[in-house]
N, C-alpha and C positions, 0 to 999 in steps of 0.2 A: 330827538326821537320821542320827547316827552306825549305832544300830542296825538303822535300814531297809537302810542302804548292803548289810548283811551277807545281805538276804533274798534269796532264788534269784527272780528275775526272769524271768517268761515273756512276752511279748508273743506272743499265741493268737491268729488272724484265719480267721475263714471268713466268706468276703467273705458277708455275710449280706443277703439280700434285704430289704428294708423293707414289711415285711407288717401291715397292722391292718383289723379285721373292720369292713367301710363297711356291711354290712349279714347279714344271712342267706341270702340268695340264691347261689347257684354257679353257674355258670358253663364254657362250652366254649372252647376256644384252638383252631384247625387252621388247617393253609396249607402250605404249601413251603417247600424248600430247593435252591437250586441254586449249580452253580459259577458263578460271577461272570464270567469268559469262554467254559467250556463250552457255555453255557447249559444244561447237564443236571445233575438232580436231585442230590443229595449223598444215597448209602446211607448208612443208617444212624447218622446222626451221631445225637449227643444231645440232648436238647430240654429243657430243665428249669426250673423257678422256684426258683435257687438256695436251696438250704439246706432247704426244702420237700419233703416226699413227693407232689409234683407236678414228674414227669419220665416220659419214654419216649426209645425211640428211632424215627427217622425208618424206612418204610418202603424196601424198595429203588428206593426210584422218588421218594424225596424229602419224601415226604407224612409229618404228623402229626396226632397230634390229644391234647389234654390233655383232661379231660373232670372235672366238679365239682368246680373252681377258686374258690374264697371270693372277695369282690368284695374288692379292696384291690391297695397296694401292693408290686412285685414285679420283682426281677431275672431279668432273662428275659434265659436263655442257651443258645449253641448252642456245641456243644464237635464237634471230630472230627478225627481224627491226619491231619497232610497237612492242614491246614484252620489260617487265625489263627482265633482264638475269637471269637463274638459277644457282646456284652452291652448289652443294651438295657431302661431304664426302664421300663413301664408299670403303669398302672392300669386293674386290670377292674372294669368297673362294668356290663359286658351283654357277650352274645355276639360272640364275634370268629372269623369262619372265610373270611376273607379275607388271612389275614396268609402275606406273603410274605418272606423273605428271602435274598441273596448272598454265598455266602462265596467268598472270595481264601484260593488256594494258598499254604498259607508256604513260600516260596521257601527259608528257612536248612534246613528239616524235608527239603524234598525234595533238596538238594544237600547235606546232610548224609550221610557213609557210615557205618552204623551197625556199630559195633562194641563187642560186649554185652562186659562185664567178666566174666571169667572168677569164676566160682560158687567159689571156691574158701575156704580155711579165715577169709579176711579178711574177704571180704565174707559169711559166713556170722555172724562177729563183726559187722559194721557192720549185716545185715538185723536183727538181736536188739535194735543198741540203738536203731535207728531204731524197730522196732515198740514200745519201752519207752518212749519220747517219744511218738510219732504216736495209739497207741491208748492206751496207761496202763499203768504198772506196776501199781496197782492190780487189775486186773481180771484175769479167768480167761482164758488164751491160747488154750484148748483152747473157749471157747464165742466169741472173738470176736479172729475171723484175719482176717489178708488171703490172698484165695484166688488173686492171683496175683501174689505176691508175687518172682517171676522178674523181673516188668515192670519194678523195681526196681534205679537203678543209684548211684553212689556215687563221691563226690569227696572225699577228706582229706585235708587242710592242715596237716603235721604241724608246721608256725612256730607255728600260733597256735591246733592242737588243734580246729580246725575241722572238720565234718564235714558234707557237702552231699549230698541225696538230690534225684534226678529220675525220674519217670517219663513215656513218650512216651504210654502209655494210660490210663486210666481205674483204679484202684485198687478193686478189689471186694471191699468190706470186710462180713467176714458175720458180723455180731450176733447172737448166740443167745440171747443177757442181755434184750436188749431187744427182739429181735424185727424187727431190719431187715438190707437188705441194703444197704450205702450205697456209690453209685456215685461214689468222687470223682477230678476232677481235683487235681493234686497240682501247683500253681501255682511252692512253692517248700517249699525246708528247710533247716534252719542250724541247728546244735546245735555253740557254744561252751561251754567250760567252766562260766560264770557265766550263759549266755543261751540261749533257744531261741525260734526263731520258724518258723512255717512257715504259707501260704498254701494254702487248699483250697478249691475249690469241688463241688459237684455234689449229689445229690437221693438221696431215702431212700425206697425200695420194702419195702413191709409183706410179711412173710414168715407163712407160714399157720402157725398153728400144730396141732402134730399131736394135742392134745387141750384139752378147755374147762380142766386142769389150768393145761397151757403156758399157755393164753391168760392166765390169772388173774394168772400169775406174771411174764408180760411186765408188765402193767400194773402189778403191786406194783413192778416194778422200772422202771421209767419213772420213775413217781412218786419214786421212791428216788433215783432220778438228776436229778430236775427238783428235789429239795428242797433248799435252803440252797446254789443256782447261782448267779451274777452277774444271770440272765435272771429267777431265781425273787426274789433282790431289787430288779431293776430294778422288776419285774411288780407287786409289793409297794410301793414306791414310787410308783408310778402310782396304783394304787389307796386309796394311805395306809392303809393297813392291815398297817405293818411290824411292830408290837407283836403283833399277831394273826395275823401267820404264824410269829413267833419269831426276829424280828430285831432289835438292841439293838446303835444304832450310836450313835459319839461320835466327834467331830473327834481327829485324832492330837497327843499330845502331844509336842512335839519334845524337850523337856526339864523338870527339877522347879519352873524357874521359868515357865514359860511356863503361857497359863490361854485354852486355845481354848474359843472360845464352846458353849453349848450346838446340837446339831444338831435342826434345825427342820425337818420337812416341806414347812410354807407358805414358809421362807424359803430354800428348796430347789429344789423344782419349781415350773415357772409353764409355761402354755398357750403358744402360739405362734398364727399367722393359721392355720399349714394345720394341717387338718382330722385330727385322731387323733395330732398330733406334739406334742411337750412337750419344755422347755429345761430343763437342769440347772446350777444354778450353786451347784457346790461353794466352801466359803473355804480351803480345803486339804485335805490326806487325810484318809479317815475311816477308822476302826477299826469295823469287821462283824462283830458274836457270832451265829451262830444257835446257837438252843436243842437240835436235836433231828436229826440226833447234833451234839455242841457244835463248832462248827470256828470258826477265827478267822480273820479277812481281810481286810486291806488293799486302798484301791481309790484310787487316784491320778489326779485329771482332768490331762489332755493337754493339754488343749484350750479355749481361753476360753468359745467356745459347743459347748455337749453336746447333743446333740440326739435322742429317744428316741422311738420306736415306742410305740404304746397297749398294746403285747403283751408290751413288755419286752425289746426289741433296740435296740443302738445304732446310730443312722443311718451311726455314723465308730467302730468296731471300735475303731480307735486312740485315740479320743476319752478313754481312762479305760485305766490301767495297772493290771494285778491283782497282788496279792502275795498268799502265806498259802493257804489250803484252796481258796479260788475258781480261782487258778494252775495247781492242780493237773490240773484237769479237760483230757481231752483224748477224740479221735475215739470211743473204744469208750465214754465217757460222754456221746455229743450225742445230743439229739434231733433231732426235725423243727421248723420254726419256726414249723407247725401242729398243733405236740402242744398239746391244750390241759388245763393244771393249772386244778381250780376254784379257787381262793381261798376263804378261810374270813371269814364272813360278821363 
């Protein structure tokens, strides 16, 4: 284990909805929002199926409505400043235009005196390396910003090199790579020397593109972004067709004596009673080649039971630790968690 100790360590969570396709059919969501003692409407908060391009905001008067919603499983949330956040389980399986709910004032937000940190040459340094963690070094700045990035404040712990980011609003992150505008709350952030974690929630609006050029080149690059992911070999694994999407995995060897078993599919995944979910029971870490571009990847189960989506999401985020090329991916490389890759037959 000596050599892993050495691997840069990310633990990545975007509290991800548990979505699998019950049928073909879509579906409408509407209903209300009110303050819980007001009894009046909440403007404008936010209404979404985390992690999904299914979100709006409430009208001034409380009211929403989602509209061609896939029938399945879904974290339904309501976000708004001045507001605790909602989050509520369901399954659609038909029409829903009776749904009501109540939100409570956060009391800390509103007796909170807000006092914005000065824009100056530090936090000008902390907005940099926060945006190099949050969306990717990898990727081009100039096609995929956050556009209000002011909303933006910063805590650093210079004992232990810690560095903590919060925002009171919504983060409006504009993808020109891929084509989205993604609305997110920004739950939590922690960026230590050896470790990075941060929590996100919120929903991803399709951005027009300004010729059938764009559009083509969105989609090349979707695809480019969904290929040789955590979700594209989960996806793969479900489907047992890891070989045929170009993945070439094998239990990790700890050392030159040690002789871990061969990695089995059948002796890997197994069904579950509910309906589109499946167990994974890894014997320890495995080692992830994909072919095409070649990347390497370490995946480490957490958790005794692993529990997985039919679409290639984990039920428990934290369920499987990533190392290696998969680690790498962050906000400016997500999708929607209704982006759909075919699989190769």
């Amino acid at each position: 284990m000596k050599s892993l100790s050495k691997l840069y360590c990310i633990s990545l969570l975007l509290i991800f909805c548990t979505l699998h396709g019950l049928a073909q059919q879509s579906y409408t969501l509407s209903g209300s929002i009110v303050d819980k003692q007001k009894k009046e409407g909440v403007s404008f908060a936010h209404v979404y199926l985390n992690g999904t391009s299914f979100g709006t905001q409430a009208d001034d008067k409380g009211n929403f409505m989602l509209k061609n919603v896939p029938a399945g499983n879904y974290q339904f949330l309501i976000s708004m400043v001045g507001y605790q956040p909602l989050a509520v389980s369901i399954t659609i399986h038909q029409d829903d235009k009776k749904l009501h709910f109540e939100m409570l004032e956060n009391i800390t937000d509103l007796a909170e005196i807000k006092v914005q940190g000065q824009r100056d040459r530090v936090w000008e340094r902390q907005i940099r390396q926060f945006e190099n963690e949050y969306l990717g070094r990898d990727i081009d700045h100039d096609l995929v910003k956050i556009l209000n990035r002011e909303a933006i404040d910063f805590d650093y712990d210079p004992s232990t090199k810690t560095l903590k980011a919060s925002a009171k609003e919504p983060l409006l992150i504009e993808n020109k790579e891929l084509g989205y505008l993604y609305h997110g709350f920004l739950v939590g952030f922690e960026k230590a020397p050896r470790q990075l974690n941060f929590k996100s929630s919120g929903y991803f609006e399709a951005l027009n593109p300004s010729s059938n050029k764009e559009k083509s080149q969105w989609e090349k690059n979707r695809k480019y972004a969904f290929q040789g992911s955590i979700r594209h070999f989960l996806l793969a694994l479900v489907n047992q067709s890891l070989t045929n999407e170009g993945f070439y995995v094998t239990y990790y060897k700890e050392n030159r004596m040690s002789n871990p078993p061969p990695f089995k599919v059948e002796e890997v995944l197994f069904t579950t009673n509910k309906p589109g979910i499946y167990a994974i029971d890894l014997k320890g870490i495995i080692n992830v080649e994909f072919d095409s571009p070649r990347q390497f990847s370490k995946l480490k189960p957490m958790a005794k039971n692993i529990l997985l989506e039919s679409n290639g999401t984990l039920v428990d985020p934290y369920s499987i630790e990533v190392f290696g090329k998969m680690s790498e991916s962050r906000m400016g490389n997500e999708l929607p968690l209704d982006y759909v890759f075919e699989l190769k037959k």
